[in-house]
C-alpha positions in Angstrom: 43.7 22.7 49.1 41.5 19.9 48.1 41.9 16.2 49.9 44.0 15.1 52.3 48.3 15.4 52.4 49.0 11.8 52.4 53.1 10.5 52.6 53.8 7.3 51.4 57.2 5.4 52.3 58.3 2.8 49.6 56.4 4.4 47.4 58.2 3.6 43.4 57.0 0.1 43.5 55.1 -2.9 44.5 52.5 -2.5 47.6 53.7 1.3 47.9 53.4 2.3 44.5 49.4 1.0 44.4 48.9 2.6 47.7 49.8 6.1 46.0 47.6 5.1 43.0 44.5 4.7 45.4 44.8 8.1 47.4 45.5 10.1 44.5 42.9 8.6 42.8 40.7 9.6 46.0 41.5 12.8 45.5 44.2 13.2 47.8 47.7 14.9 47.5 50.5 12.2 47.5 54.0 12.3 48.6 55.6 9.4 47.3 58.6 8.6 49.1 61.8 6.3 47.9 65.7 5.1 49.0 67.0 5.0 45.4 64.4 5.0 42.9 64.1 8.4 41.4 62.9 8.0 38.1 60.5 5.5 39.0 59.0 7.9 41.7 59.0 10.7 39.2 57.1 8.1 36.5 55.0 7.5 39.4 54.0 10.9 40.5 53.4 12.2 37.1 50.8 9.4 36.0 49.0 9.8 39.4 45.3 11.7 38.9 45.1 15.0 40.1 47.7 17.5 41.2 50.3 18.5 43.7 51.9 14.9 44.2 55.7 15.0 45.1 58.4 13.2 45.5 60.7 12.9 48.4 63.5 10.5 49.5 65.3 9.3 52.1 67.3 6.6 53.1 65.2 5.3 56.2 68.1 4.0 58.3 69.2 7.8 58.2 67.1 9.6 61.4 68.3 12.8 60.2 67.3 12.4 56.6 64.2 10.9 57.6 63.3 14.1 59.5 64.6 15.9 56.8 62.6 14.2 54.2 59.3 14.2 56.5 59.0 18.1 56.9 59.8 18.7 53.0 56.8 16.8 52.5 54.8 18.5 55.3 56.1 21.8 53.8 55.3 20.6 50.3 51.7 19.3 50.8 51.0 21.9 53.5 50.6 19.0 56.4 50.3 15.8 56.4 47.0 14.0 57.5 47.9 10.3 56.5 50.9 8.4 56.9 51.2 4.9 55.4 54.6 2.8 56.6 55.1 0.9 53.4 58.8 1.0 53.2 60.4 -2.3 54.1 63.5 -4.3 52.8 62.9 -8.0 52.3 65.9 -8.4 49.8 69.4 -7.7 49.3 69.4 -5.5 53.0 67.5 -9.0 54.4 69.6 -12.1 52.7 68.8 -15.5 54.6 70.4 -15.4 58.1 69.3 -18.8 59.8 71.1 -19.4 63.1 73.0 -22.2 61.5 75.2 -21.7 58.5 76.0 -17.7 59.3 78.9 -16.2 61.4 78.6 -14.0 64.3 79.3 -11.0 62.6 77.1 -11.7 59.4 74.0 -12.1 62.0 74.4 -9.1 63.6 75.1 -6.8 60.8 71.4 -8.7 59.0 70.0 -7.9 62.2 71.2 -4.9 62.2 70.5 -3.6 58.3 66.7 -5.1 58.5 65.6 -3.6 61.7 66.6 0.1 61.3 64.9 0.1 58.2 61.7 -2.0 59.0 61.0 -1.0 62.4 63.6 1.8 63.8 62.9 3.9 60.5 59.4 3.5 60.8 59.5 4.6 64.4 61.0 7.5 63.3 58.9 8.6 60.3 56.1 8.0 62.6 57.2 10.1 65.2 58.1 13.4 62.5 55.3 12.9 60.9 53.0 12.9 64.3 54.2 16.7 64.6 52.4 17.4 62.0 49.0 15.5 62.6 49.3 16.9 66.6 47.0 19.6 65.8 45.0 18.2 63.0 44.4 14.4 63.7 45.5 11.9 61.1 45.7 8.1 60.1 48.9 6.2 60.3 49.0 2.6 58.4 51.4 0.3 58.8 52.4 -2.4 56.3 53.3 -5.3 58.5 53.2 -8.9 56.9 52.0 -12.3 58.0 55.5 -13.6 58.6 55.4 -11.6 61.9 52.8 -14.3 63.2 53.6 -17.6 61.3 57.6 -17.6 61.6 60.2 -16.5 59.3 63.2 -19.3 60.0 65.1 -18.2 57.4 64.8 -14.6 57.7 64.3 -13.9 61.7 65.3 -10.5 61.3 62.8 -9.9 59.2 59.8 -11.4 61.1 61.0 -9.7 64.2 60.9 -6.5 62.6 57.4 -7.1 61.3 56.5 -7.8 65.3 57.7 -4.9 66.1 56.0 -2.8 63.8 52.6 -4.6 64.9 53.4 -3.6 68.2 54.6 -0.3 67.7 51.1 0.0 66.0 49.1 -0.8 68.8 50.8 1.4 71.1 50.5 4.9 69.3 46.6 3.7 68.6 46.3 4.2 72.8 49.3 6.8 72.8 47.8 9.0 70.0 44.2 8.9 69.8 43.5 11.7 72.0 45.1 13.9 69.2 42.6 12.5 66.8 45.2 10.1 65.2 44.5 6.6 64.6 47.1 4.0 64.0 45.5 0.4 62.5 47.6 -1.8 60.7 47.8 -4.4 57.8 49.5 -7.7 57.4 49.7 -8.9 53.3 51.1 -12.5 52.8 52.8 -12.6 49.6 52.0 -10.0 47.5 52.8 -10.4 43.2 55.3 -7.8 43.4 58.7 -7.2 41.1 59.9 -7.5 44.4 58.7 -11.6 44.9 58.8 -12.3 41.4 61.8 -14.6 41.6 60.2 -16.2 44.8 56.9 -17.0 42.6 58.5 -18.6 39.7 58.5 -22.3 38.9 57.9 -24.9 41.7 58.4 -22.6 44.5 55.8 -20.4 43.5 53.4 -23.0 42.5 53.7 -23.9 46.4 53.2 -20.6 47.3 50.1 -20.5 45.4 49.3 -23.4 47.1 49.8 -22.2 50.8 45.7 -19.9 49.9 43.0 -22.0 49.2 42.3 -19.6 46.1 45.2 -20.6 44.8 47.0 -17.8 44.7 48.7 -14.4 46.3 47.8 -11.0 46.6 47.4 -8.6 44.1 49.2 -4.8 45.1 45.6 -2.9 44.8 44.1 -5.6 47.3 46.6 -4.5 49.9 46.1 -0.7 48.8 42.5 -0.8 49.4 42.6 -1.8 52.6 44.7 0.8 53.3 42.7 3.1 51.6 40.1 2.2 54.0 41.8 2.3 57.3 43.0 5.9 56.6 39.1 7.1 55.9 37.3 8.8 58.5 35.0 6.0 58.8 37.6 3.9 59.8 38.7 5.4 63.2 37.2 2.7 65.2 39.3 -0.1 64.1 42.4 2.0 65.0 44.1 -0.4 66.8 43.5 -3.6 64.6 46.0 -5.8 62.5 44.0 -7.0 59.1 45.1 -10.1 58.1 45.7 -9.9 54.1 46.5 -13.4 53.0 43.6 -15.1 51.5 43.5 -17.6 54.4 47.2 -19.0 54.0 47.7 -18.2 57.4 45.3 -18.7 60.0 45.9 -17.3 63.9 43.9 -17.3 66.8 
């Protein structure tokens, strides 16, 4: 079969859904992966160029259906040779939880609900979907975010998980590369998604803007081809690496 198996978590909107658009349109076989968004995943895959995309879904905080949905897509697109960790919750699963002004129990169960999707579901899809690459190679691309460096005080859970994901990254780039898989990793600020609209309105988002000295944030197919990019052949070398994606908002040493 012609191009590369390629599964992509979070894959019916925002960052995912441009990610999808840039392999297929590479000529590679997509599976696009979703929690709850069917018929957005189905619009998705049936618009993509070329042929033999699919559409698979799991809830990520579920290790069995994540193993489960991971080998239908191996079985579907006869391997897999990329995997992209898109799939994160920075919403109603990751409501504001400062130390201050939440009890106990709401903490923990925020805590809770944004790290087994963010980083213990990541760790997982990695780990099914490295049985596949074991024999082949591969890429793996993590989407991390910028909040893992500057702070999230609002949302620690969230910029924890992001942490975590960049570290998880550079481990399985030493762990895996004698398999021929390398792991490299991306880290958008905000991103003009339907998932940030409501943060980018009005005053708020004019401060946003603000934070870049473009004067503005991200657009999805910036943070796709970078992607794109770190899961080319030519890109083994920086396996290991966390690109900074945020038009200079956020500067670290």
């Amino acid at each position: 079969m012609a191009g590369r198996a390629v599964l992509v978590t979070g894959a019916s909107r925002g960052i995912g859904r441009a990610v999808a658009r840039a392999f297929a349109k590479g000529g590679d076989r997509v599976a696009v992966h979703h929690r709850d968004s069917a018929e957005l995943a189905e619009a998705l895959r049936a618009e993509l160029p070329g042929d033999g995309h699919v559409v698979v879904r799991a809830d990520l905080a579920d290790p069995e259906a994540v193993r489960a949905m991971v080998d239908e897509a191996a079985r579907r697109l006869g391997g897999i040779d990329v995997l992209v960790n898109n799939a994160g919750v920075y919403g109603p699963r990751d409501l504001p939880h400062p130390v201050f002004g939440n009890t106990y129990d709401q903490w923990q169960e925020q805590w809770r609900l944004v790290l087994e999707t963010n980083l213990t579901g990541a760790a997982n899809v990695t780990w099914c979907a490295a049985q596949h690459m074991r024999e082949r190679g591969g890429r793996i691309v993590n989407v991390s975010s910028r909040g893992a460096f500057r702070g999230e005080p609002e949302q620690p859970a969230y910029g924890a998980s992001k942490a975590g994901l960049n570290a998880l990254g550079q481990s399985l780039a030493l762990a895996l590369a004698p398999y021929g898989i390398a792991v490299a990793t991306v880290a958008p600020g905000f991103v003009a998604t339907d998932m940030t609209t409501t943060h980018l309105s009005g005053e708020r988002g004019a401060a946003i803007r603000a934070q870049s000295p473009f004067n503005r944030v991200a657009r999805p197919e910036e943070i796709a081809a970078a992607v794109h990019w770190l899961a080319s052949p030519e890109a083994e070398w920086a396996s290991g690496t966390i690109v900074d994606l945020n038009g200079a908002s956020y500067l670290r040493t």
